[in-house]
N, C-alpha and C positions, 0 to 999 in steps of 0.2 A: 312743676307748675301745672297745675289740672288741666288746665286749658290744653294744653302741651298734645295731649294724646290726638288731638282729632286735626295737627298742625298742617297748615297746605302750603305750597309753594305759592308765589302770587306778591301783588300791591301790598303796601303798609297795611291800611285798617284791612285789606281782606282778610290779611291774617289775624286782626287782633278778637274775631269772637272764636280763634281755632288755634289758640296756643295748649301744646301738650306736657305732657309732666307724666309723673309714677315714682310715689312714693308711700310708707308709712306702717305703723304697725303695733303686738303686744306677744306676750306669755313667752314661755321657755321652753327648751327640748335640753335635756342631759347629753351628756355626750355617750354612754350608753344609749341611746334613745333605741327601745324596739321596733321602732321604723324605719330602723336602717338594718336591713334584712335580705337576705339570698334566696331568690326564689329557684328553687329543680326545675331542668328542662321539662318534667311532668305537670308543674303549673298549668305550662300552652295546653297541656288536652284537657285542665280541669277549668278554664278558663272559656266562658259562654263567645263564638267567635262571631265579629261582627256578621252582620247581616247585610252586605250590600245590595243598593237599590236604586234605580233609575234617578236622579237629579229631581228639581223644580226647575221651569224655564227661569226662575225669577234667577235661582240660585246662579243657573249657567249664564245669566246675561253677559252677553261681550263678548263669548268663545266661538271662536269660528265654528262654523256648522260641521267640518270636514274632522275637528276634533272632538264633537261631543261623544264619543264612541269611547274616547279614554277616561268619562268623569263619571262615576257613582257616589252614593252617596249615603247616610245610615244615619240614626238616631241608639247611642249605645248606651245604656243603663249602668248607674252608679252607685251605690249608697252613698247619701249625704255624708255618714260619717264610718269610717273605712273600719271603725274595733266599736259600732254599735248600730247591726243593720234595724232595729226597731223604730229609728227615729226616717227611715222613710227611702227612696232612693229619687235621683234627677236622670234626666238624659242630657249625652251628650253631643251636641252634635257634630257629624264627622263628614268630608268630601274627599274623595281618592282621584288623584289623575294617574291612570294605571303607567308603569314603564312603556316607553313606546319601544324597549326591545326586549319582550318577554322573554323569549332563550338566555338573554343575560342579565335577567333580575338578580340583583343582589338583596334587596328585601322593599322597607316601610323607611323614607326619611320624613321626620313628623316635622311639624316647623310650629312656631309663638311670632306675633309678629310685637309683640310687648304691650304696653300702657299701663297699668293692669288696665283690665276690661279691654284691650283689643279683640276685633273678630278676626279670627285665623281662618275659619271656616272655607273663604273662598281664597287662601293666599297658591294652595295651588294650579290658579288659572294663571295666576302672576308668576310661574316659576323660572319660565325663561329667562325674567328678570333678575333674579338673585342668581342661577345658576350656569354654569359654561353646558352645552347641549348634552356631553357624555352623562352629565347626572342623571337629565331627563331620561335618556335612553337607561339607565342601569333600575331606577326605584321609582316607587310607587310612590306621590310626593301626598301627603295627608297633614290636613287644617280642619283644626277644630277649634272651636268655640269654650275658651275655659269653663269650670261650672259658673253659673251666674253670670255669665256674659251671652248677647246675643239671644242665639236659637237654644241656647244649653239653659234652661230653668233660668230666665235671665232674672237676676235678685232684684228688687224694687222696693223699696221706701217706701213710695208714694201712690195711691189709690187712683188720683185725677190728675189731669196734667195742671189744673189748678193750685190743686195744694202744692205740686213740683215749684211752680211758679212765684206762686208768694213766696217760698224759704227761700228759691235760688235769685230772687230780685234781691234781695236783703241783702247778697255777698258781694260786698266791695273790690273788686281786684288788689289794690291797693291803697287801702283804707289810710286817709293822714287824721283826718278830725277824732276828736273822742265820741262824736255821734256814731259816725264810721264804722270806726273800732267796735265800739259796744255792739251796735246792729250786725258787724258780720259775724261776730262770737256769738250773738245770741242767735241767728241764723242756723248758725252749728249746731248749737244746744238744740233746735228747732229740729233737724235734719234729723240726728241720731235719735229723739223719741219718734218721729214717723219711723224710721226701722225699723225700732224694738216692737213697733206696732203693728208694722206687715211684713218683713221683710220673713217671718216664720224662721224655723233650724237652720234652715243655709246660712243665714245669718253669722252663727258661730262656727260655720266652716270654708271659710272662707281664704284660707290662708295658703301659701303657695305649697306647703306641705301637703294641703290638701290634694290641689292641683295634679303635684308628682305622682302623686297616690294612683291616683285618673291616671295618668299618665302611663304608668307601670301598667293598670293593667288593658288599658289601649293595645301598649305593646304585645304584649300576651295575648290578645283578643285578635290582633292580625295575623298571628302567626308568629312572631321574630323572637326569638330565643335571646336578644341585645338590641338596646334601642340603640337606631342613628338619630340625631336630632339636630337642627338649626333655630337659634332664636336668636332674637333682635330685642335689645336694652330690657324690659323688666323680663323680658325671657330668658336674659342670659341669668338671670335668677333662678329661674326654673331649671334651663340646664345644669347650672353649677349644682344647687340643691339635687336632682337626680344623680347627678354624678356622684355627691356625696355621700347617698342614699342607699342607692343602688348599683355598688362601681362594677359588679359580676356581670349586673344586666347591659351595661356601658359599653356600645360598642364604638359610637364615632359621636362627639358633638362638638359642632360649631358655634358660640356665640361670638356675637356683633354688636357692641353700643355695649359695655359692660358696666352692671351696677358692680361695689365695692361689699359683696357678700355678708361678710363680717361686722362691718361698718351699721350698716341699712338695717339688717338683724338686729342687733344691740345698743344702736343707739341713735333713732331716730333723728333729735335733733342735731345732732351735730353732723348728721352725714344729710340732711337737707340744707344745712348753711353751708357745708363744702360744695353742694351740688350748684347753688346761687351762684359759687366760685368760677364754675365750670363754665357757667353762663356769660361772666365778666371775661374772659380769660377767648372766647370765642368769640364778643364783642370787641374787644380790643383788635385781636387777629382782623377781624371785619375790616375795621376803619384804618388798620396800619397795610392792609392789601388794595383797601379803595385808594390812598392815600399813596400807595405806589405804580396802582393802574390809570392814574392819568385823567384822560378824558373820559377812557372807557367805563368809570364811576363817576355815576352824575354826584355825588356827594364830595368828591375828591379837591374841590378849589377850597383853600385857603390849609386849616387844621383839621381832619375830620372830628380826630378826637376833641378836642376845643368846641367845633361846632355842636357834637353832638350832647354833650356834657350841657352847655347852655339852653338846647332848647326843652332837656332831660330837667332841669331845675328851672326853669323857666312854666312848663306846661305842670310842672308840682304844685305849683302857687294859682296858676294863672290858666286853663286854659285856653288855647287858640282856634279861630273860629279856622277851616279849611276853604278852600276853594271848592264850590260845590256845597257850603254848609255846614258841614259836616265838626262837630267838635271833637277837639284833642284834648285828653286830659292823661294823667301819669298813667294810667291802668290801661287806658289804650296805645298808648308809642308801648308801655311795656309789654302787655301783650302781645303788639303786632310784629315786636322786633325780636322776642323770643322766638315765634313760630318760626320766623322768618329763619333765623339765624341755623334751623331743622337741617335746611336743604339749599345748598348752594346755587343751583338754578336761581331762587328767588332774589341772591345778592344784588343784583340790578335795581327791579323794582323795588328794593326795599331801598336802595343809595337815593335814585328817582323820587320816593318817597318823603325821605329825611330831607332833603332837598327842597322839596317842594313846603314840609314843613318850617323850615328853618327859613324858605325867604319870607312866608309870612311875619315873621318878625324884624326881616331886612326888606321893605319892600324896596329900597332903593336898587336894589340888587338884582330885580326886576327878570328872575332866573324862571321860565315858566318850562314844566316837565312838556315833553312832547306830546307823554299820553295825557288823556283829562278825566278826571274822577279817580285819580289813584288813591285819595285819601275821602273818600267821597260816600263810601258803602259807610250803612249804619249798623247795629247791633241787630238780628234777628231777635224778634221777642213771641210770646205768645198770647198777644193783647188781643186776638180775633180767633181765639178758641170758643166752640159752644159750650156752655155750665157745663161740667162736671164730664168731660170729656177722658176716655181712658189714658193713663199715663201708658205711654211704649219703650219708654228710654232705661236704661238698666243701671244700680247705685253700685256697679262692681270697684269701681276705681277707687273710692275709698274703703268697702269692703273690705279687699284682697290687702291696699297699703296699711291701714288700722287692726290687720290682721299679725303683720309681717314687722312691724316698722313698730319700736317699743319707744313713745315720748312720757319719761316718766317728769312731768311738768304737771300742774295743773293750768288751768283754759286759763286763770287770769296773769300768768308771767308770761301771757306770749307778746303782748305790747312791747315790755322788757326786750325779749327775745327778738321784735323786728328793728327796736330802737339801736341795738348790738348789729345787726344783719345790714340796716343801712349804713352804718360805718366802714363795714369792712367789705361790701357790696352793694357800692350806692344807686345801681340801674336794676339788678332784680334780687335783693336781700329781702326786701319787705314782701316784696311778688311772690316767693317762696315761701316765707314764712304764712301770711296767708292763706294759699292755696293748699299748702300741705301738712302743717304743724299742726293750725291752730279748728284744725276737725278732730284728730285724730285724740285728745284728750278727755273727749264726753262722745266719743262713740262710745256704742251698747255695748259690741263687739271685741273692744283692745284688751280687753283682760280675761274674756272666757274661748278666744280663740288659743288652737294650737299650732300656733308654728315652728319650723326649723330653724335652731339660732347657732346652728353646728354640731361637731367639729367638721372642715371643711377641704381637709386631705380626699384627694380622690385618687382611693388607690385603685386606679383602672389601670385595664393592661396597653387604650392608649392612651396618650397624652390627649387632654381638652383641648383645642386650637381656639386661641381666643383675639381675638380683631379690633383692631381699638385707635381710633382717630386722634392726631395733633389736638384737633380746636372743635370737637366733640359737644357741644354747650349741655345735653341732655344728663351725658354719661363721661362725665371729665376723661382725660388719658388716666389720669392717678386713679381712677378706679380701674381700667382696664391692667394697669400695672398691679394695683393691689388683688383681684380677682387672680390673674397666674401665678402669685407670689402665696395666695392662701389656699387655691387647688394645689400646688405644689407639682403633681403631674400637668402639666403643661406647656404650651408653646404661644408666647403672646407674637404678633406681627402687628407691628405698629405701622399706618398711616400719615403719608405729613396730608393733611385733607381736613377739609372743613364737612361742618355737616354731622348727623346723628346716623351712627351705620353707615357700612360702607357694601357691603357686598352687590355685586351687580355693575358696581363705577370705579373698580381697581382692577385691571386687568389681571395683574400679578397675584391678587389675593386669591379672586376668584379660580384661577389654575389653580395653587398652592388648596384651595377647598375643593379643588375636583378630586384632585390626586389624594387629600385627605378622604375625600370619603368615600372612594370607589376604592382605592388598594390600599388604603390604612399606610399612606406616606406621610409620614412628618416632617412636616419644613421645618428648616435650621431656626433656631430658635435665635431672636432679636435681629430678625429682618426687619427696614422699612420701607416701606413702599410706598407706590404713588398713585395717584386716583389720575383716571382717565382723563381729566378737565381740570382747571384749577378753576377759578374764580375767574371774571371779568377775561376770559382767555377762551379761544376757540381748541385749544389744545393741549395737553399736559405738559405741565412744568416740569423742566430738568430732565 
């Protein structure tokens, strides 16, 4: 769900203009493919090495004064397209928080923090967070910005924030009327001629093959003879794909929130109605934990499931005015309960939420939330822009998916395709299919992109370590199982944990990833583990 990438913790509607997603895609690779290639340690000296350089305060905002001494920063040069330097090159941009113990550098841990189009660029100010402190002290932790995202050539559509505007009013989240319908497919059709208009060569390279390319010679460009890497849900794409790729240059990588490689590659649709799945399967888990926590879930009195179901068909037909104003309709509970569903912190306010929603249809019930205006925030719009104002915002997210992600459908079976999606995923089947399907068929990009569609053996010398949540909603568990089952070199550690990625809120993982990526230890393979907190709980379960 598009929305999906830019998801926050937080009240109902806060989350419903910031639910995230990543998906989608086209074209083939053989399985000879010549981009799966062994580069000689002689590479790194023909390889131009970055040029580190003092930060922006913009870039360092937040980092204590006493550590800015560990942050640099570069802009590294790429060609667009890696076997035809004539059509141009991009920069990329890159930040390093140097090892706080240089005598024991081990090398470069590069990190993705996913969407497509996520900025990585500043992920390591945040490393503490993902990491137990020996990381910090061993590597130099480095974020960059993929091409067309961010600071890196960010890819753009769109000329004005105007024209952004007009196409993206048009997109219904959850379209039921055949006005609806019609207007967000022709929205679509709308989008993908602005890029074939501005978006220039990037355009067609866009694809996460591309990406790894970048990626390879990053590695090369700092020095390291093997990349280390950590990525979080569309990045575990990128690392599975490198690994694949690259298995000589493969020294240690971690993914987190794992897409299903295979799946995603070849067959678009059916690996975004399983991902709908993901999201039912983490919704249930929700209301079967509220429904056991008692009081401690404001949503927990009576059935949750029952209550939530009703006001889910209810606000389909009907919406409901809020408290504070504020209108519910399907596109907004569905939005806001996606985001939500991201990151377990927000389980409260989101029960609080439902709650609040649901007695507006009971008023008898007379149940008022403690906080006020939880369902109360409106939609950000761009009604108070001046004419023809520059657009800043980057089109990498369907880019990278209508790169990656082959829907051999044409745009008019996708009504079909939500009509099937809400049977078998009645709360976000149509949410998905919207958001993600029904672009990807009259992009510019789906059929002259080149992406990696396999084969997906990574014969590295170590195993992948790949991390993967019970009630995942993003990146279901069955993908994190099918991911280790199609590297074959691998070590999956499963999560009983709510939430998209876990690294940082598992005690056990995060050791089990120290030890993986400072002395090349591999955990026993079908461990599962428990995240530091559960839900509606001061403490970890069991």
């Amino acid at each position: 769900m598009r929305g999906a990438k830019r998801a926050r913790t937080g009240a109902l509607v806060a989350a419903i203009a910031t639910v995230l997603t990543g998906l989608a895609g086209t074209a083939a690779a053989a399985p000879s493919d010549p981009a799966v290639q062994q580069a000689a340690p002689a590479e790194i000296a023909r390889t131009a090495p970055v040029q580190w350089e003092d930060c922006t305060k913009d870039q360092l905002r937040g980092v204590p004064a006493d550590q800015l001494k560990l942050y640099s920063c570069s802009l590294y040069r790429v060609p667009i397209d890696h076997d035809d330097a004539s059509l141009g090159s991009i920069d990329i941009a890159l930040m390093k928080r140097a090892a706080k113990v240089p005598g024991q550098r081990i090398g470069s841990l590069f990190l993705n923090p996913g969407g497509p189009g996520g900025s990585g660029l500043r992920m390591p100010i945040a490393g503490d967070r993902y990491f137990r402190p020996q990381v910090l002290d061993r590597f130099d932790l480095v974020g960059f910005d993929p091409r067309g995202v961010g600071a890196s050539n960010p890819l753009r559509c769109f000329t004005t924030a105007e024209d952004a505007a007009d196409v993206q009013s048009q997109m219904v989240p959850v379209p039921l009327s055949r006005k609806e319908i019609s207007g967000t497919l022709a929205a679509y059709r709308d989008y993908g001629q602005f890029c074939r208009r501005n978006a220039g060569a990037l355009l067609d390279h866009m694809s996460t093959r591309d990406v790894v390319r970048d990626l390879d010679q990053l590695r090369a460009a700092v020095g390291d003879k093997q990349l280390t890497y950590t990525g979080f849900s569309y990045g575990t794409l990128v690392g599975s794909t490198y690994a694949a790729m690259f298995p000589k240059q493969t020294r240690a990588i971690v993914i987190d929130g794992n897409v299903d490689p295979q799946l995603r590659t070849n067959d678009g649709v059916t690996y975004d109605l399983a991902r709908a799945q993901g999201f039912e399967i983490a919704l249930d888990g929700f209301l079967k934990r509220c429904a056991e926590a008692g009081d401690k879930c404001a949503f927990s009195a009576g059935d949750p499931r029952a209550k939530f179901d009703e006001l889910r068909e209810h606000v389909r037909t009907d919406p409901i005015t809020l408290p504070g104003g504020a209108k519910l309709d399907l596109g907004a509970l569905t939005g806001a309960v996606s985001g939500a569903l991201y990151s377990p912190d927000s389980f409260s306010e989101l029960a609080e939420g439902l709650q609040q929603a649901y007695t507006v249809l009971h008023p008898s019930l007379q149940a008022q939330s403690a906080r006020k205006g939880l369902l109360s925030a409106g939609r950000g719009g761009l009604l108070d822009l001046v004419p023809d104002s520059p657009y800043t915002g980057d089109d990498s997210y369907f880019a990278v998916n209508c790169a990656d992600k082959p829907m051999r459908i044409r745009q008019e079976e996708v009504p079909g395709i939500a009509a099937k999606a809400d049977r078998e995923s009645p709360t976000f089947g149509r949410y998905q299919v919207f958001s993600d399907i029904a672009a990807c068929p009259v992009w510019p990009a789906a059929k002259t992109s080149d992406p990696y569609r396999g084969p997906w053996r990574a014969n590295t010398a170590t195993p992948v370590l790949v991390v993967s949540n019970f009630y995942d909603p993003a990146t279901r568990y069955r993908f994190g199982r099918r991911m280790a089952e199609e590297l074959g070199n691998s070590r999956l550690l499963s999560v009983d944990a709510f939430g998209h990625c876990i690294l940082g809120s598992a005690r056990g993982v995060d050791d089990a990833a120290a030890a993986y990526l400072i002395d090349l230890k591999v955990p026993a393979d079908g461990q599962v583990f428990q995240p530091d907190r559960q839900p509606f709980t001061s403490a970890a379960k069991g």
